[in-house]
C-alpha positions as MATLAB code, in Angstrom:
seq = 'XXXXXXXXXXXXXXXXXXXXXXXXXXXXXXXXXXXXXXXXXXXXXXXXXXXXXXXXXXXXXXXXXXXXXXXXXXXXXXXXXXXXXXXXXXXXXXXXXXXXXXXXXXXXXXXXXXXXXXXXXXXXXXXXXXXXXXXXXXXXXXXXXXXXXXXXXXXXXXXXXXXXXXXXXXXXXXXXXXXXXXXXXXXXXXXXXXXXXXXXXXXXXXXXXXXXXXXXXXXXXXXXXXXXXXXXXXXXXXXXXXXXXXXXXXXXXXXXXXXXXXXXXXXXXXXXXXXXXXXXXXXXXXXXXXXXXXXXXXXXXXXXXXXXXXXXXXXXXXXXXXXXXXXXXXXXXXXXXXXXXXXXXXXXXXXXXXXXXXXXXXXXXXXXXXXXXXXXXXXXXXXXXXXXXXXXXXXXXXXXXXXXXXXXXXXXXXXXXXXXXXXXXXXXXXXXXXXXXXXXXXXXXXXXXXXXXXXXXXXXXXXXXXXXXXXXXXXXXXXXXXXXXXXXXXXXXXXXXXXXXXXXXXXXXXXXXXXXXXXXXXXXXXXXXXXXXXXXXXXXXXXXXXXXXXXXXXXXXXXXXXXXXXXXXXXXXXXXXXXXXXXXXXXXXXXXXXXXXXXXXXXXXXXXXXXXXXXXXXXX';
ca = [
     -12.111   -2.960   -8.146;
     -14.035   -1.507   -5.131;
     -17.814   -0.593   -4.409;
     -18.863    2.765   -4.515;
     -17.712    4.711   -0.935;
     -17.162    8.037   -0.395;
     -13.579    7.845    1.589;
     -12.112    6.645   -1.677;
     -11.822   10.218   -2.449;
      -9.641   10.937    0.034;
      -7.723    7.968   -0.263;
      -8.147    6.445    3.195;
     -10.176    3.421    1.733;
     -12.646    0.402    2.843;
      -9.909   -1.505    3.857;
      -8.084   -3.534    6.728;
      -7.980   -6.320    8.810;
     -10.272   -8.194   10.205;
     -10.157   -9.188   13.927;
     -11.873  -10.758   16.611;
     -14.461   -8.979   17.771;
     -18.266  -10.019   16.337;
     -21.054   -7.719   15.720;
     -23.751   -7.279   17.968;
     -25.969   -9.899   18.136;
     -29.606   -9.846   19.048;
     -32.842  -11.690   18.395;
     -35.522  -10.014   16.904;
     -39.307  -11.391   17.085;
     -38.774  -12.322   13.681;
     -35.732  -13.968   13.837;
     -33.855  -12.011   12.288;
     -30.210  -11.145   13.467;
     -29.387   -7.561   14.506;
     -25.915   -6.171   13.680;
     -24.465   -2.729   14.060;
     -21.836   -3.736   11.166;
     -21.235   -6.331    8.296;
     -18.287   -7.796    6.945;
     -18.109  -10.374    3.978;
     -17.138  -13.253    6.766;
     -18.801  -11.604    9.492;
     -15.809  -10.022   11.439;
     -15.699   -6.947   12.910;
     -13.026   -5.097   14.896;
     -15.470   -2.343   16.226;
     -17.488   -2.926   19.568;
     -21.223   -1.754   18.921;
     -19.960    1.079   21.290;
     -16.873    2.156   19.505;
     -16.029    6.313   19.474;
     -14.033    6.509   16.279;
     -11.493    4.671   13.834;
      -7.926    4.127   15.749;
      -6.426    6.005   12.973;
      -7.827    9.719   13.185;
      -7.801   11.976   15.534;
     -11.201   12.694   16.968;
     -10.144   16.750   17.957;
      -8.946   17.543   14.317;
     -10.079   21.241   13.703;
     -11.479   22.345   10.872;
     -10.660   24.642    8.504;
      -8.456   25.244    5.535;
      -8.728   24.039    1.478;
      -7.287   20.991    0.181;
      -6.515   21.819   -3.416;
      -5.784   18.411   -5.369;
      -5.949   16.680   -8.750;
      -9.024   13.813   -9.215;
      -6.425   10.607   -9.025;
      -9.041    7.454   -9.059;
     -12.469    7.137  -10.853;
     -15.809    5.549  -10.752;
     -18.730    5.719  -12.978;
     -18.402    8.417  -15.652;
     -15.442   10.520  -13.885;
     -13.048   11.452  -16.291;
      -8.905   12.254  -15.309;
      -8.979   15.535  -18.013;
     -12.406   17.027  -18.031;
     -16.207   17.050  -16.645;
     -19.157   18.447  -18.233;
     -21.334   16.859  -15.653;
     -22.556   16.546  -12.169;
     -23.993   13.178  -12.529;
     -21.058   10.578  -12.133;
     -23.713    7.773  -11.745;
     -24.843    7.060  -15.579;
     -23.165    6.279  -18.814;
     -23.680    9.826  -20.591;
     -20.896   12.694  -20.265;
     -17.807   13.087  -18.119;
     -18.257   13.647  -14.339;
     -16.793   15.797  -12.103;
     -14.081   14.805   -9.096;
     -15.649   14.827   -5.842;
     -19.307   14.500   -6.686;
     -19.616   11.199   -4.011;
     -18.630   13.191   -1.368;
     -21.817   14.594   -1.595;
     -23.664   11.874   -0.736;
     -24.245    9.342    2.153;
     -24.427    5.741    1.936;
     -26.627    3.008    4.606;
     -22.537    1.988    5.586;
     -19.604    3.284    6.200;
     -16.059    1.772    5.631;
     -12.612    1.082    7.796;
      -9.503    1.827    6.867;
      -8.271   -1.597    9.468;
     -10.402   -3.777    7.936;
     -10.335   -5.358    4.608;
     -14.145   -5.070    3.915;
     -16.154   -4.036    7.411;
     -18.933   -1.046    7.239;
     -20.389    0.330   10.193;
     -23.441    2.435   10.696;
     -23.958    5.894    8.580;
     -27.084    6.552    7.235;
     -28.518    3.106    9.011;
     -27.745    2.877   12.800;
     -28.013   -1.086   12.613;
     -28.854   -3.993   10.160;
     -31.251   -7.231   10.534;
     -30.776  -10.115    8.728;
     -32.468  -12.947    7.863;
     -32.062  -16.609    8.486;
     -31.093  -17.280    5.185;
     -29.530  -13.887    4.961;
     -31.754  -13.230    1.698;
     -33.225  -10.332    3.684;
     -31.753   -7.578    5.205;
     -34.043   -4.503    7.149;
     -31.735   -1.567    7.476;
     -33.101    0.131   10.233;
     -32.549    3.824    9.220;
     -31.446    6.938   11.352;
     -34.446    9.474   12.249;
     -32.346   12.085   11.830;
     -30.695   11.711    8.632;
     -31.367   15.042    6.527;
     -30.679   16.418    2.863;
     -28.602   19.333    2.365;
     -32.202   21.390    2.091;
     -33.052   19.895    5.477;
     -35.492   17.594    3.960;
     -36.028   13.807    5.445;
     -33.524   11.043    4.091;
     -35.994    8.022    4.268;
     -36.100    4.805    3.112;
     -38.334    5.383    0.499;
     -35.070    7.649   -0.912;
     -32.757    4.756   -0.225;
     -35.076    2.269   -2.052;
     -35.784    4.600   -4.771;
     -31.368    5.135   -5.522;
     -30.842    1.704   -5.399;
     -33.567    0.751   -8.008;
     -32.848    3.776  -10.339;
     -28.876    2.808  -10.031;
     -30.096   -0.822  -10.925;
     -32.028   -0.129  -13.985;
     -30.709    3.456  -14.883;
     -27.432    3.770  -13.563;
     -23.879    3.312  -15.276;
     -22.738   -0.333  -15.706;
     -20.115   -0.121  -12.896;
     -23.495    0.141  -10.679;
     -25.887   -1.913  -12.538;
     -23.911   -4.297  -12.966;
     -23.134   -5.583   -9.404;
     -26.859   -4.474   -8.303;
     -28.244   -7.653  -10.736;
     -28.730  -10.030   -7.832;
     -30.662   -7.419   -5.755;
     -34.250   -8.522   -6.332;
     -35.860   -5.913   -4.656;
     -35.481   -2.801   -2.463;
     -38.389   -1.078   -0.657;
     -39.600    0.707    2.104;
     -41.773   -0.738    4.795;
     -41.904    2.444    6.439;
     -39.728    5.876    6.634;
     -37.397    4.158    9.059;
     -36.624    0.635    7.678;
     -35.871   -0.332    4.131;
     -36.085   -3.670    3.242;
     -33.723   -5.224   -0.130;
     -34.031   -8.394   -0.946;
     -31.544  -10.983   -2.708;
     -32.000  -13.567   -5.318;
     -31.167  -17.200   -3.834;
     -27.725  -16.695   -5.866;
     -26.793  -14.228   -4.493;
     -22.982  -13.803   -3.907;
     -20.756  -13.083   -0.196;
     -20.917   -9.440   -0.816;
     -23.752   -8.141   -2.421;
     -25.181   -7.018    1.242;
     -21.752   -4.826    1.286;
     -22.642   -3.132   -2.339;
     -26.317   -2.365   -1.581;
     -24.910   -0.673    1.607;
     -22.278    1.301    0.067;
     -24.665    2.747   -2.633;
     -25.465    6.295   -2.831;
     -28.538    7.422   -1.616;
     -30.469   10.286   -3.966;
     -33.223   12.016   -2.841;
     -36.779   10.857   -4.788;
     -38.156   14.094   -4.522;
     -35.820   15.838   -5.914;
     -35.788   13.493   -9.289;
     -39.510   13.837   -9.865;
     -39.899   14.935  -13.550;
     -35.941   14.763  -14.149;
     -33.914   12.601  -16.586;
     -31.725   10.466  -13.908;
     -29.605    9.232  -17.135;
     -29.340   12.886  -18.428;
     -25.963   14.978  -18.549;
     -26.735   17.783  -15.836;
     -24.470   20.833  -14.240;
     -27.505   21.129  -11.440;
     -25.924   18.955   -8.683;
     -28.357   16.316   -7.134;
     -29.549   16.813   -4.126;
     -27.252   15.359   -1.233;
     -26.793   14.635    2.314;
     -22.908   13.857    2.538;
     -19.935   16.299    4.272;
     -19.477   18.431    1.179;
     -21.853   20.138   -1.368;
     -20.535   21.479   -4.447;
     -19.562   25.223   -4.516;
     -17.928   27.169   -7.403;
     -16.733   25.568  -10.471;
     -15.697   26.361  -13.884;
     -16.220   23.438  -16.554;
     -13.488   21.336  -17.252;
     -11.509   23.518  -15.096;
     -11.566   23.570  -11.587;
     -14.602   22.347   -8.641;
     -14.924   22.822   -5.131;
     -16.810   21.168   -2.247;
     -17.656   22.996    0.884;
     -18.004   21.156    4.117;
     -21.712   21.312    5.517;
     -20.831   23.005    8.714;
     -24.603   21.717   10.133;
     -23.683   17.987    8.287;
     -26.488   16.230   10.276;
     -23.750   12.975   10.807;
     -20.695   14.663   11.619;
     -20.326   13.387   15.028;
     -21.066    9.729   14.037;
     -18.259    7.004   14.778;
     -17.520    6.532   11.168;
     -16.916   10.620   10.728;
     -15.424   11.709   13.658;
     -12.451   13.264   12.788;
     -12.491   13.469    9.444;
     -14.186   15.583    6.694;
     -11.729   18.039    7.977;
     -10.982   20.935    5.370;
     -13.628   23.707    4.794;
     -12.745   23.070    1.589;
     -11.528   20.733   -1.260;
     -10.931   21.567   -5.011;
     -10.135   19.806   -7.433;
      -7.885   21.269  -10.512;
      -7.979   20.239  -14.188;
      -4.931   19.899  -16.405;
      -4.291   18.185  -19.599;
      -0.842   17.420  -18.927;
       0.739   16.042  -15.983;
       3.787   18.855  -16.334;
       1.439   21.605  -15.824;
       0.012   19.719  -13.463;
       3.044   19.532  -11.245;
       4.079   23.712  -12.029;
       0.753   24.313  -10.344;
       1.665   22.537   -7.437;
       5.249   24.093   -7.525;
       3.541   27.308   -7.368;
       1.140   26.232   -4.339;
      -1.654   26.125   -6.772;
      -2.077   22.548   -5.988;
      -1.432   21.751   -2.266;
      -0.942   18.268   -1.965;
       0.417   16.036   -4.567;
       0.274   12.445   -5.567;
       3.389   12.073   -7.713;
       2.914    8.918   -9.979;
       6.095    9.562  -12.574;
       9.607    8.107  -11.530;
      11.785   10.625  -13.229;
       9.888   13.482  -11.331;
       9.796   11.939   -8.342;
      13.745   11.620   -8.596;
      14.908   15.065   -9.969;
      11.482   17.227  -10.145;
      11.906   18.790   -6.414;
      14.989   20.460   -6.596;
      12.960   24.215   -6.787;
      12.796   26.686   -4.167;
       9.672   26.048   -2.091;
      11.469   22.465   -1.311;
      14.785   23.546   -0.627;
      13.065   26.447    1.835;
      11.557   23.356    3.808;
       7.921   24.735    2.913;
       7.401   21.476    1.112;
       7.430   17.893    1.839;
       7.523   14.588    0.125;
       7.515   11.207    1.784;
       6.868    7.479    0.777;
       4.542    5.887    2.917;
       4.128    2.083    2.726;
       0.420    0.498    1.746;
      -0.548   -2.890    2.834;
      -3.062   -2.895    0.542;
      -3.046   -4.951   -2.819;
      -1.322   -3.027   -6.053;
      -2.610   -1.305   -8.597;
      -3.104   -3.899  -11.719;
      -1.812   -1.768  -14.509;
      -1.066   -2.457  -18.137;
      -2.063   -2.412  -21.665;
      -5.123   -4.334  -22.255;
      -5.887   -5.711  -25.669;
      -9.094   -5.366  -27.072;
      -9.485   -9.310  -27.763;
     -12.929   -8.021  -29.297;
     -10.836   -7.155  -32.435;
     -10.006   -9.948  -34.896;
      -6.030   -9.266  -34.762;
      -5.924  -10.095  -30.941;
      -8.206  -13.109  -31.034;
      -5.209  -15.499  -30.721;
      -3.414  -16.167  -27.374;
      -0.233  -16.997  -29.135;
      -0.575  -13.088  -30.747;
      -0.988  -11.958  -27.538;
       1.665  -13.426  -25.706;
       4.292  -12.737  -29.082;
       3.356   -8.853  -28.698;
       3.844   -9.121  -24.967;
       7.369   -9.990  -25.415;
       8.239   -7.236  -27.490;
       8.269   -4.993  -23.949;
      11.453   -5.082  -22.286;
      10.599   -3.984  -18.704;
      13.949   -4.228  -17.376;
      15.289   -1.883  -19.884;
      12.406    0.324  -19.017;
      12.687    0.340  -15.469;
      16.718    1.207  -15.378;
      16.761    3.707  -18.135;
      13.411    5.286  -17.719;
      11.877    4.575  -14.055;
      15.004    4.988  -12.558;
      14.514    1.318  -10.986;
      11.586    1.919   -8.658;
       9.708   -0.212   -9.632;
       8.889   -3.869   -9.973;
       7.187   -5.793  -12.538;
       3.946   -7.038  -12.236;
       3.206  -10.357  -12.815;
      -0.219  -11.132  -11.110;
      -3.829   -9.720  -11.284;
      -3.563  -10.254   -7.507;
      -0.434   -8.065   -6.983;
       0.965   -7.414   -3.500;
      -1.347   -9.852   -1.855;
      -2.164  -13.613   -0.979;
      -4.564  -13.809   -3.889;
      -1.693  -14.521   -6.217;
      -0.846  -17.805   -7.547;
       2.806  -19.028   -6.967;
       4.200  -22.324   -7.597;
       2.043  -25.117   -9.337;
      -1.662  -25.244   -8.601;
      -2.713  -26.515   -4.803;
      -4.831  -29.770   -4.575;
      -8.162  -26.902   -3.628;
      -6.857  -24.775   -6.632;
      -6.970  -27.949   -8.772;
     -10.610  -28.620   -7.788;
     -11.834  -25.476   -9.084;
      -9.706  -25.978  -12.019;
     -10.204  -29.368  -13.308;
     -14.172  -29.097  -14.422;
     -12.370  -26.581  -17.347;
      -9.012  -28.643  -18.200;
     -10.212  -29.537  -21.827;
     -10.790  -25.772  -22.835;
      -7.909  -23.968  -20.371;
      -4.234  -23.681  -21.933;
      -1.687  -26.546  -20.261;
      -0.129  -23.590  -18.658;
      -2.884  -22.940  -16.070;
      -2.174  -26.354  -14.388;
       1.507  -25.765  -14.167;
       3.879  -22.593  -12.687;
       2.145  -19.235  -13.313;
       2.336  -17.415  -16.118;
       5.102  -14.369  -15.709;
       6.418  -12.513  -18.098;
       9.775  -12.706  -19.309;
      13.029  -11.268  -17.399;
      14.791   -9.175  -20.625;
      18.714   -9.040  -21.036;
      18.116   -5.211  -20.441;
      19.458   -4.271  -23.852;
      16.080   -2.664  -24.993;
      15.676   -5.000  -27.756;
      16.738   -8.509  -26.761;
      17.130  -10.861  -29.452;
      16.020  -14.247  -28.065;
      12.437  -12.718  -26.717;
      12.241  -10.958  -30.199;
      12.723  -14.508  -31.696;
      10.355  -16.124  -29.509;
       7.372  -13.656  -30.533;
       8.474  -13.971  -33.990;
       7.973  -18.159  -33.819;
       4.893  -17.986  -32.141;
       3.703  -14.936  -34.566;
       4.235  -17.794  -37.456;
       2.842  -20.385  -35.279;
      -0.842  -18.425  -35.192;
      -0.620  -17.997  -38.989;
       1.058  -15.088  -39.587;
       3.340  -13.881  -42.662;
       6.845  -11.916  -43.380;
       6.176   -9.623  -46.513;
       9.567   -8.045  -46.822;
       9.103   -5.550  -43.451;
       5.963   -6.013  -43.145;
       3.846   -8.600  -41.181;
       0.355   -9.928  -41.925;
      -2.534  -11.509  -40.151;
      -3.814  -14.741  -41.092;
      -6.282  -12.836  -43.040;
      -3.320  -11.489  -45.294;
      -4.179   -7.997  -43.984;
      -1.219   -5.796  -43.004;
      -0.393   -5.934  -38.884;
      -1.127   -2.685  -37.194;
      -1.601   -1.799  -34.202;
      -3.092    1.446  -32.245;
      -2.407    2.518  -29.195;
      -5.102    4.468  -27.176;
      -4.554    7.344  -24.722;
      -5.871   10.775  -23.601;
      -2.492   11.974  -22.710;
       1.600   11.333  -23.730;
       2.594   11.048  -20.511;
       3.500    6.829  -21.014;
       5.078    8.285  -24.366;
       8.767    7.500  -23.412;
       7.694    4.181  -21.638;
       5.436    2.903  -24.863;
       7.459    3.964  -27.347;
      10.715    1.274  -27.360;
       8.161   -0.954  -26.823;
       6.965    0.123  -30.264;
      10.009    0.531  -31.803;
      10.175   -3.454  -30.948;
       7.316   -4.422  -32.189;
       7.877   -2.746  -35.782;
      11.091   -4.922  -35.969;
       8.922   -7.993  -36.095;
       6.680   -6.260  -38.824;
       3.878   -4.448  -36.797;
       2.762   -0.683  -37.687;
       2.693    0.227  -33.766;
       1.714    3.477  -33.457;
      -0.061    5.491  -30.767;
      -3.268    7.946  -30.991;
      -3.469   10.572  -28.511;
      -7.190   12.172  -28.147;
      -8.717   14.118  -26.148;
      -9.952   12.686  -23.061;
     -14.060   13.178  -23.963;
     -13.405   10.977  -27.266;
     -10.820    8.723  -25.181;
     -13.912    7.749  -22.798;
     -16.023    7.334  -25.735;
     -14.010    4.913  -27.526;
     -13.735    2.981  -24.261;
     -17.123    2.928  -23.746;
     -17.792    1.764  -27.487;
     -14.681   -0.561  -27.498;
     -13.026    1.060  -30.190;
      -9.752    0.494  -29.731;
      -6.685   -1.887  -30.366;
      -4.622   -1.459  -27.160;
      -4.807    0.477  -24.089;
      -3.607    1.270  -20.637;
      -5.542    0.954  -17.677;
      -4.723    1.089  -13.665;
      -7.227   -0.691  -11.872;
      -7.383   -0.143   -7.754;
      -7.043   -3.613   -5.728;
      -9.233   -4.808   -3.427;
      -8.608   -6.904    0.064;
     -11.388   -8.664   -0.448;
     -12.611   -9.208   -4.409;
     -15.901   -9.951   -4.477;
     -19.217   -9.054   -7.507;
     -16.768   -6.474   -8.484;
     -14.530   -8.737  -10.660;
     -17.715   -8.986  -13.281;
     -17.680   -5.474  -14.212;
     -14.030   -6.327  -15.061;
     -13.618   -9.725  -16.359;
     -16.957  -11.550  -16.534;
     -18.545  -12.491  -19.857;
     -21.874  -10.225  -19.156;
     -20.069   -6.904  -18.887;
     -17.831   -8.027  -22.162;
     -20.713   -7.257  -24.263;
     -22.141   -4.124  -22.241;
     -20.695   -0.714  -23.690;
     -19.377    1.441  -20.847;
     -18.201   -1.592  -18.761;
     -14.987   -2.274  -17.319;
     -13.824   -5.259  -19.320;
     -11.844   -3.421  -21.542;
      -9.966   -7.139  -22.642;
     -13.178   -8.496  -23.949;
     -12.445  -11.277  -21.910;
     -15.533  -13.838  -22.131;
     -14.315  -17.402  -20.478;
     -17.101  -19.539  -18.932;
     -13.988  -20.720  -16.823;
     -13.360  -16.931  -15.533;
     -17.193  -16.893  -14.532;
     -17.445  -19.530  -13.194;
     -14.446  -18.822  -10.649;
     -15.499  -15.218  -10.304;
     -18.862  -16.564   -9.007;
     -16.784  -19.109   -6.555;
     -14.967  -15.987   -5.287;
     -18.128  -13.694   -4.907;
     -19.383  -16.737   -2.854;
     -16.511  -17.671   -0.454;
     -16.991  -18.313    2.615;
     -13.501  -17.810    4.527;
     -10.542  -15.789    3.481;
      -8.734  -19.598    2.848;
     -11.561  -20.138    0.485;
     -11.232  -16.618   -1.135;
      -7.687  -16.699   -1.922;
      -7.442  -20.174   -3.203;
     -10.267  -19.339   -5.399;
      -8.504  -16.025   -7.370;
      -5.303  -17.905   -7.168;
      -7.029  -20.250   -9.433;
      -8.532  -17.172  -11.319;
      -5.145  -15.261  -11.403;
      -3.442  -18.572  -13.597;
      -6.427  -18.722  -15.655;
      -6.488  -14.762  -16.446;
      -2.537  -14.812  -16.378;
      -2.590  -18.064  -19.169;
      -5.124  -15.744  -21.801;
      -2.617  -13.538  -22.367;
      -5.065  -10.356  -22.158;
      -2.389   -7.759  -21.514;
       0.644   -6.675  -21.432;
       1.530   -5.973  -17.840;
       3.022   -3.020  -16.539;
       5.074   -2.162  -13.081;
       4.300   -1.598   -9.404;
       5.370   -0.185   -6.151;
       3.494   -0.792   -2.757;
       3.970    2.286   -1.610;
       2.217    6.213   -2.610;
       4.693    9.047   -3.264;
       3.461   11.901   -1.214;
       4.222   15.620   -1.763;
       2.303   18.967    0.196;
       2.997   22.088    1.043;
       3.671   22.038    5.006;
       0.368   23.495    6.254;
      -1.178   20.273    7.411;
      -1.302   17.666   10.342;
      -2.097   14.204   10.616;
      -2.896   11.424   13.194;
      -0.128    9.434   14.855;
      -1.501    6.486   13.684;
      -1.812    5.010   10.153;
      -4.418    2.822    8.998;
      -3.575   -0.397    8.266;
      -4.293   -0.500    4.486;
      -4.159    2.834    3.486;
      -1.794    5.902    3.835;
      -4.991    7.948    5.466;
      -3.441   10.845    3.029;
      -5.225   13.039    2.913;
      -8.739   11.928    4.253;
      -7.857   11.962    7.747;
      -5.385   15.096    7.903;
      -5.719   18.513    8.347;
      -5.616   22.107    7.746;
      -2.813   23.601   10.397;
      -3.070   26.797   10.472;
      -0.028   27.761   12.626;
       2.544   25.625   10.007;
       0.580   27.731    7.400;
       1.495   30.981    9.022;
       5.198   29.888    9.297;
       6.042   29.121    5.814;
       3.672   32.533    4.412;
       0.489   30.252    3.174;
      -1.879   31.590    6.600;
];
């Protein structure tokens, strides 16, 4: 999971790696340390002096729409629909794009796994016992109505997101003890003596509202007046669950600061809403759409055989990420009495053959995942390291025998679709947790009949979930799936009602207080959360806490490599595939940088509108 930072929409990330180069360092009469950036370990690549990222280029004209489909989420977002402007609370669906309407104190790298530099605060001072941090605020930060960003407005967001907000924001806020304003200029948060390696990164890549604009309003309320900003973009037209555009703020009062130059590069972006991904992709056919994420194998293999591609006007390419994969699968709801059991868990998880899948379906492009930690040196190989063991050993009496040995992976299939022996294993340890043959049917140990619902908003994992089905009603489960639409599909999640369901959920290079919202005991029992498993492990906690408050990248990736066997061991989904690499596809009317960012594809955040290809292939 990451923090909340408005180049996610564009896809060229917080992310990199960190080099040599320290912040600025200077005394003040307090004591406190003065920094122009912060890092969770304190590395920056960026000189206090620095121009712009290596990876854009700083003459990039503007101009031009990008028209695009919403492809990640935070908050209340929603892939299908929006009937909100407010993405920050629990109540309705929000619209694609709304954070690029807003600022934040920090700004993130694309090089570097977790470094911000300066945005809305030109520099940072720290305390001694870095429990108090002064963000010294830019003077000539404005709203989109030309009023005064302050500090009281930064204070005032980060408090409202803390007690107010949507649990994705709450919830990592809880070891902010307070956040005020000692004068227009400076804001001043401070942190509870727990508090974890990153929380200094959240706080500054937090939205900042403006307080005026709030007085007398509902902050938690469904709204289609859009809040008052101060990012690139303020919303234009839009239509409902249909369509939304942005439109750059020509006089954007930080457009020439280091961490924007040369992007925020399109006059303007919309976003398009379609219930199915097959309409989705005719719209792009028809230069509708623009640019194109493809996500679907058999598309991706014989979709682009129409006449727009074989004219040359457009392009697809695969463009390698560095960053950690996507953790995708079907979660159970171990909330639910059925899926309280490990040993139920693990039988069900053998009833998908992934090899057949990937050959017959995928086309084999893909490869399994096995790790919560996929793609990156936060997943646990081998048997468990002496340091691993030390985080591991307080919990041996209540973890499963198979965290202290090889990881947990799942099983390599013969590839027939059905294969026997893995059938027979899930049928033993089925019996094992108490479970009963009645002619074709199976029951729980509660002598109710085995069934088993799977939750989505749309059919496009139909052909992938369905042998997987078919599988499971061989050992005597009613598997069935429930499409809905995606408002009651967002509902149910927030409620928890559900038995199964799939859910993609964006790595990080450096996992930090996000990993509660996802897998800590708190945000188990908090409707809207993340933890869709249920999972509640004082073990899980414990090492979540261990990785929030790592010192050194050594100590960070021993400590979710110790995390990933314990997770891996409960059995709390079924894991799905992977490729570490994006699937591009856009009509030939933009340009790019020479140079890539490290951990991202820079697609299309740091590109632009060109209008002389746009001429040439009839799109000027």
């Amino acid at each position: 999971m990451r923090t909340f930072n408005r180049r996610l929409i564009l896809k060229t990330g917080a992310a990199g790696a960190a080099l040599s180069l320290l912040p600025r360092i200077g005394m003040t009469q307090e004591g406190e340390t003065e920094t122009h950036g912060l890092s969770s370990f304190g590395e920056l690549k960026q000189a206090p002096d620095f121009k712009h990222f290596d990876y854009v280029n700083p003459a990039a004209p503007k101009g031009g729409t990008l028209a695009i489909q919403i492809k990640q989420t935070t908050g209340n977002q929603n892939f299908d629909t929006f009937n909100t402007l407010n993405v920050f609370v629990l109540r309705g669906d929000g619209a694609a794009g709304m954070t690029g309407t807003f600022d934040t104190l920090m700004a993130g790298s694309a090089d570097e796994p977790d470094a911000l530099y300066g945005l809305v605060a030109k520099s940072v001072r720290v305390s001694n016992d870095k429990l108090t941090y002064r963000f010294i605020l830019r003077p000539e930060a404005r709203f989109h109505d030309g009023s005064p960003l302050t500090a009281n407005d930064a204070a005032f967001s980060l408090n409202i997101l803390k007690t107010k907000g949507h649990p994705v924001f709450s919830q990592l806020l809880t070891q902010m003890a307070s956040a005020e304003a000692e004068s227009d200029g400076i804001l001043r948060v401070q942190f509870t003596p727990q508090r974890s390696r990153d929380i200094h990164l959240i706080v500054a890549g937090m939205p900042i509202f403006s307080e005026r604009s709030w007085q007398g309003k509902d902050f938690e309320a469904s709204t289609l007046e859009a809040p008052l900003g101060s990012g690139p973009y303020k919303v234009g037209r839009f239509e409902v669950g249909r369509f939304i555009e942005f439109d750059r703020v020509p006089d954007y009062w930080a457009k020439d600061l280091p961490v924007n130059v040369g992007q925020n590069n399109f006059d303007r972006i919309r976003y398009e809403y379609f219930r199915d991904r097959t309409v989705a992709f005719e719209a792009f056919k028809n230069g509708t759409l623009n640019y194109h994420e493809e996500f679907t194998s058999r598309t991706w293999t014989t979709g682009y055989d129409f006449p727009a591609m074989r004219e040359g006007r457009v392009k697809k390419e695969e463009i390698s990420n560095d960053s950690p994969s996507s953790i995708q699968g079907w979660y159970f709801n171990t909330r639910r009495e059925a899926f309280k059991d490990p040993r139920i868990r693990e039988a069900i998880g053998l009833a998908f053959d992934f090899e057949w899948t990937n050959t017959n379906i995928m086309f084999s492009l893909y490869r399994r995942t096995t790790s919560f930690f996929e793609n990156s040196d936060m997943k646990a190989v081998g048997k468990p390291s002496p340091e691993e063991l030390a985080l591991l050993e307080p919990f041996r009496d209540k973890l499963p025998a198979s965290v202290f040995a090889d990881p947990v992976v799942p099983p390599v299939s013969d590839g027939s679709g059905q294969d026997r022996q893995l059938l027979r294993r899930a049928d033993e340890l089925l019996r094992q947790a108490g479970c009963k043959r009645d002619g074709g049917v199976l029951k729980l140990p509660n002598g109710q009949p085995f069934a088993i619902e799977f939750l989505d908003f749309q059919p496009s994992l139909q052909p992938h979930t369905q042998p997987f089905q078919n599988n499971l009603k061989r050992l005597g489960i009613d598997a069935r799936s429930r499409i809905v639409d995606a408002a009651q599909y967002q509902q149910r999640l927030n409620e928890y009602d559900f038995d199964m369901t799939s859910r993609a959920l964006v790595g990080s290079t450096t996992p930090g207080d996000s990993l509660r919202t996802v897998y800590g005991s708190q945000s188990a029992r908090t409707p809207g959360a993340q933890n869709l498993a249920g999972i509640a492990d004082p073990a899980v906690d414990a090492l979540i806490e261990r990785i929030g408050n790592a010192q050194s990248r050594q100590d960070l990736n021993i400590a979710c490599r110790a995390l990933d066997r314990v997770l891996r061991s409960g059995h709390y989904w079924v894991p799905m595939w992977y490729r570490a690499s994006e699937w591009l596809a856009y009509w030939d009317q933009f340009s790019r940088p020479q140079t890539k960012p490290r951990f991202a594809s820079g697609a299309p955040g740091t590109w632009w509108y060109d209008a002389e290809k746009a001429k040439r292939i009839g799109r000027g």
